[in-house]
N, C-alpha and C positions, 0 to 999 in steps of 0.2 A: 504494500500500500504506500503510495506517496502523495504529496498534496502540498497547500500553500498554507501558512500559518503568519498570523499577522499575532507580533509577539508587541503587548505596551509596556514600556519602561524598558531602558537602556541597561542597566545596573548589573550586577554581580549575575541573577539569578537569571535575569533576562538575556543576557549575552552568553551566559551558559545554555540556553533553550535554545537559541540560535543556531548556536555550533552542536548542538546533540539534533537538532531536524536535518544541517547538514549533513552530519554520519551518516543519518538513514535515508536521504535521497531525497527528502522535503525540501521545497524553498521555504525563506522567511524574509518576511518583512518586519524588521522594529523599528518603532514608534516611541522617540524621546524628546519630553517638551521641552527642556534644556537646550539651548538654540548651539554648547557644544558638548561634548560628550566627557565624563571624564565624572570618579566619585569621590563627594565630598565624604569628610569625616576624618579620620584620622586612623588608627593602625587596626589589627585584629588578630587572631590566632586559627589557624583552621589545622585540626584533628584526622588521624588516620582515615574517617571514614569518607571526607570529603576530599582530600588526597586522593584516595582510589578514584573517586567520581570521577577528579582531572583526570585520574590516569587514562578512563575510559572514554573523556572526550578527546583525548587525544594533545592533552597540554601540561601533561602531571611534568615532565622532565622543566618544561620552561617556568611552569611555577616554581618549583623547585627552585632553579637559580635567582630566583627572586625573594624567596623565603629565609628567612634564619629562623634556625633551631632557638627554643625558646625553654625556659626552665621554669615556667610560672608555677606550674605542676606541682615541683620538686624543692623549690624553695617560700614553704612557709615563714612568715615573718612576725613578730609585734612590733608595735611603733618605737618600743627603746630598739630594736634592733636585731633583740633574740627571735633564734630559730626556734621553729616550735615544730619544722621540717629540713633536711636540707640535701640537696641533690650534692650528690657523692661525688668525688673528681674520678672521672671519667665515665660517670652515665650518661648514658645517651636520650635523650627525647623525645618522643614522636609529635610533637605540637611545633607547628614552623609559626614563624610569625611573618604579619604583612605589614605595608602600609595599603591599604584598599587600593591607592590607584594604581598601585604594581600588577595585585593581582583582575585588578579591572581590565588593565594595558594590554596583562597577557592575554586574556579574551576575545579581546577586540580583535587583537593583533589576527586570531585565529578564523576568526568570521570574516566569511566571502563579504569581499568588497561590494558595494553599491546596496546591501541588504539594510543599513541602518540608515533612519529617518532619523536628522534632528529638529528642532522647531516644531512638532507636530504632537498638540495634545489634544489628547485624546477628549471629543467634545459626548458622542454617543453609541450604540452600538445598535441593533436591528435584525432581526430575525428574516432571512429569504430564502428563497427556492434554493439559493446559491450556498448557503451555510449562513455566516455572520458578517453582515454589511460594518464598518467602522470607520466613523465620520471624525474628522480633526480639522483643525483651522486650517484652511483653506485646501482641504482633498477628502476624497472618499476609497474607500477600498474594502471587495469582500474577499472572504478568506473561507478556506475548508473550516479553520480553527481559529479561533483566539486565543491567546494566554496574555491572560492578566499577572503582570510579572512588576508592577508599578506602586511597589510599597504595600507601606502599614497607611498611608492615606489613598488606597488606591480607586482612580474612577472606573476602573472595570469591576470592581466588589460593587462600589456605591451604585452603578447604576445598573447589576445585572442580580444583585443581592441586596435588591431596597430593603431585606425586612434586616440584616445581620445589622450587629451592635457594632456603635462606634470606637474607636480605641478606646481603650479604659489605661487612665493613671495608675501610676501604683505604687505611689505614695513616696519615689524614690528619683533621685537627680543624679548627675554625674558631671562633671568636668573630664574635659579631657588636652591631650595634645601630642604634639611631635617635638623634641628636644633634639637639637645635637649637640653631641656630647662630649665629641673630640677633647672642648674648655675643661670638662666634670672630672677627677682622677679617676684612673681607673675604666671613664667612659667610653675610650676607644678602643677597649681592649675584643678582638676578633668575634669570630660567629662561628667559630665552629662546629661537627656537629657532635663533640664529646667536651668535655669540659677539664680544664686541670684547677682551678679554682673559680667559686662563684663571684664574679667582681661586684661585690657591693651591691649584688640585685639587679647589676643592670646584663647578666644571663637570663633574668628575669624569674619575678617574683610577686606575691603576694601579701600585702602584710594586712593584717587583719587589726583593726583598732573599736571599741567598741560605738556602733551604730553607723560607721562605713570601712571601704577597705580599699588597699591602692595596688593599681596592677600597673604593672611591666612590663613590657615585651621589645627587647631590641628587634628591630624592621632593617638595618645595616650598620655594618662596623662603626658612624659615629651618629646613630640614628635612632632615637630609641624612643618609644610611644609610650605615653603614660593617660592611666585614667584613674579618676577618685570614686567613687559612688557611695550614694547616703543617703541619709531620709530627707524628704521634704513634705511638710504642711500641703500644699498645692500646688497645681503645676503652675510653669510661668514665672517662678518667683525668679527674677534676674537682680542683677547686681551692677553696680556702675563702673567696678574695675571688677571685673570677674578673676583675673590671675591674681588681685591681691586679696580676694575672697579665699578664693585658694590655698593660698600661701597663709595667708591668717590662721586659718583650718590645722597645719600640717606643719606648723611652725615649730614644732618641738620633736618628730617625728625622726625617724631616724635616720642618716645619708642611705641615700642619694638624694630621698625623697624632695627636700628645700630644694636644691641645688638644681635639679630638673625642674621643677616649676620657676624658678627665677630664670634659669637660662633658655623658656618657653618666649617667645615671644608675645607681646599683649594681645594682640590681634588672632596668635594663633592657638588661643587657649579658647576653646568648644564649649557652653553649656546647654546641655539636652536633658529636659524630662523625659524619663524611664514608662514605657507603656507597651501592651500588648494587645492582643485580639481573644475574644471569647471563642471558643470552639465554633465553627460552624458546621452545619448539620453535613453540608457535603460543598466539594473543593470544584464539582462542576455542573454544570445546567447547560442543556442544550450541545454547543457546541464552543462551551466557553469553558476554560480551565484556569485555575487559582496555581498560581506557584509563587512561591515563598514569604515574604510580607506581607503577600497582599492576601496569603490562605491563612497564614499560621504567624504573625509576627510575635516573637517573645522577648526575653528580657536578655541579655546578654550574659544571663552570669554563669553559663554552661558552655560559652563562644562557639554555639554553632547556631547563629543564624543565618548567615549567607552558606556555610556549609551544607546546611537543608536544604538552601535555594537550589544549590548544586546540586545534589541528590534527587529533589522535584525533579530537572531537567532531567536527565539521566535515564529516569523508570517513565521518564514523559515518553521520551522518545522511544525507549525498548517497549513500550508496550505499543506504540502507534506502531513499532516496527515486525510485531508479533500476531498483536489479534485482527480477525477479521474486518472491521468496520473502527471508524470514529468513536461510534458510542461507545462498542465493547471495550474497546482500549482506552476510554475517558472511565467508563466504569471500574473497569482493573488499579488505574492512577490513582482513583478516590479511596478503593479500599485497600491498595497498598500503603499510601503515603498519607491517609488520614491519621490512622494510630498512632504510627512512630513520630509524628510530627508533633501532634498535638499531646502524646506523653513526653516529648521533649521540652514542649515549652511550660507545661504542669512544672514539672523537675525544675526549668530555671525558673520560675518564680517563687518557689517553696523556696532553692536554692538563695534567690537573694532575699528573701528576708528573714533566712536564718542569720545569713553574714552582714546583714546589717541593722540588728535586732541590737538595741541597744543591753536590755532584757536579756537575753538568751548568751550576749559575751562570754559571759564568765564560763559556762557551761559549755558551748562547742569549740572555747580554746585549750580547755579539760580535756577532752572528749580526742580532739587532734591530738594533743601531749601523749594521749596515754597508747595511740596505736604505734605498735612495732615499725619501727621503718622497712625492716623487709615488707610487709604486709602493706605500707602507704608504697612503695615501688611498685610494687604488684599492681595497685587499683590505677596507678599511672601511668602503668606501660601500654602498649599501642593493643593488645588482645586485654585491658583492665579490665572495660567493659561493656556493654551492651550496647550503648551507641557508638564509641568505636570500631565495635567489632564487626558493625555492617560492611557489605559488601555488596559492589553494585551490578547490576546487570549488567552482560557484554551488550555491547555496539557494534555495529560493522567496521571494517576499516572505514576508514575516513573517504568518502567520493569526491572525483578532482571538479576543483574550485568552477563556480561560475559565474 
């Protein structure tokens, strides 16, 4: 079976869907209202399972060079500095870190030329003889398929799922940014993929303080991502120097912590309210399909949301590339990738407000302390657990370009 799929949003999950209808002999057209292409935000971690995905869209080797091995895993922290975990010289990781528009770039780079629309949001969509008509500022075009690949504010939910719920808060905020580090001691020190000592966290790390916690992840040898995350009262609450809000926060905490938020730039320190999506009853109608924000967005404290997105594309395309008809293989996508999705994002949001429970501190920094370290290796390693342990359905080889 082959056909024409008109993918909305440009982003991680949508440019994955792209190059996985390529593999199977689909065209696509996406649809991004961003007049150019390219993802904001700032770094991420992506796990064994969405690794394999690359591998089977055919880009795992280029992400890869893109990625640094990342220790957040492995190096538990408190704000005076003690370990309350710590990765061993010469363990290995299975968690690479990014900064998103590397592994965006890779994508891109991957999908047939002329297939991405930019300037073009998505205005409506429309049920015809022909499949899904889909209208945007100033063009129209129908498609066998649509995928809705356009966030946690997506207009293909809003307008083909009037009745689903709107994001919901969840009572929880974050800063973020990109540091380089080269300035920082110790900041420049390599990426490799075994470790001989952990440089001060910036191998990366986790430190847990009571009612948020500060994550890690070198993105390149003097590059390195950080985010804070915590409660908040409601959403929206901003600040007029947000980096010295930050800094105010974290002012006693332990190196590197200051030092990367000072040597942030003021501009490029990020504040985003924390929010998700309530289950919905099913990921497609008609001849329209949900993949990744815009089906299942969660919370980040498990770092596999774009990693799903990736996964969505993936079992997108092996089942359009398997079952008999559209619908069959829209139906197979819903009940493969509804469960494991939507118990993932269950998981991170119990996930973050156990770790940012001001309440609960005393008790899950216990709880960490008293497991064996072999036994916390084990839950880290790349077979730890359950959603790393996925594994995606084959693809074709890759069909040449057109």
């Amino acid at each position: 079976m082959s056909g024409h799929a008109i993918v909305v949003g440009g982003g991680i999950g949508g440019l994955a869907a792209a190059l996985a209808l390529h593999r199977i002999g689909w065209r696509a057209t996406v649809l991004e209202r961003a007049s150019a292409l390219g993802e904001i935000g700032a770094g991420m971690s992506q796990a064994p399972n969405a690794m394999r995905a690359l591998d089977e869209l055919g880009v795992g080797e280029q992400a890869r060079a893109k990625g640094v091995p990342s220790y957040s895993a492995g190096n538990l922290r408190l704000p005076d500095g003690r370990y309350l975990q710590r990765a061993r010289p010469g363990d290995v990781t299975p968690l690479l870190a990014f900064h998103r528009a590397d592994l965006h770039g890779v994508l891109l780079e991957a999908v047939p030329a002329g297939w991405v629309r930019t300037g073009a949001e998505v205005t409506g969509l429309r049920r015809d003889e022909h499949g899904v008509t889909v209208t945007w500022d100033g063009g129209a075009a129908s498609a066998d398929l649509v995928i809705g690949a356009d966030g946690i504010h997506s207009t293909v939910r809003r307008v083909w799922w009037p009745d689903a719920s709107l994001p919901r808060f969840l009572g929880r905020t974050a800063w973020l940014g990109v540091t380089d580090t080269s300035a920082i001691p110790g900041g420049s020190e390599g990426s490799p993929g075994t470790i001989t000592t952990p440089p001060d966290g910036l191998a990366g790390s986790v430190t847990m303080g009571p009612g948020g916690y500060f994550l890690i992840h070198p993105i390149s040898r003097c590059r390195t991502y950080w985010a804070f995350v915590t409660t908040a009262d409601r959403p929206g609450l901003r600040y007029e120097q947000e980096k010295g809000e930050v800094a105010r926060r974290l002012a006693t905490w332990h190196h590197p912590i200051p030092d990367l938020i000072e040597a942030t730039p003021d501009e490029a320190v990020i504040h985003i309210d924390i929010r998700d999506l309530d289950p919905l009853p099913t990921y497609v109608r008609d001849r329209v399909a949900l993949l990744g924000d815009a089906a299942h967005a969660m919370s980040p404290d498990r770092g596999q949301g774009a990693g799903q997105s990736i996964e969505d594309a993936v079992v997108l395309a092996a089942v359009l590339n398997t079952e008999p008809g559209i619908e069959a293989a829209l139906a197979r996508y819903d009940a493969e990738r509804r469960p494991r999705t939507q118990a993932t994002a269950r998981g991170a949001r119990a996930d973050g407000r156990r770790t940012t429970s001001a309440a609960a501190y005393r008790t899950l920094v216990t709880m960490i302390r008293l497991i064996p370290a072999p036994l916390w290796r084990k839950g880290i390693a790349a077979e730890g657990n359950a959603t790393w342990r996925w594994r995606p359905p084959r693809l074709p080889e890759p069909t040449p370009r057109s």
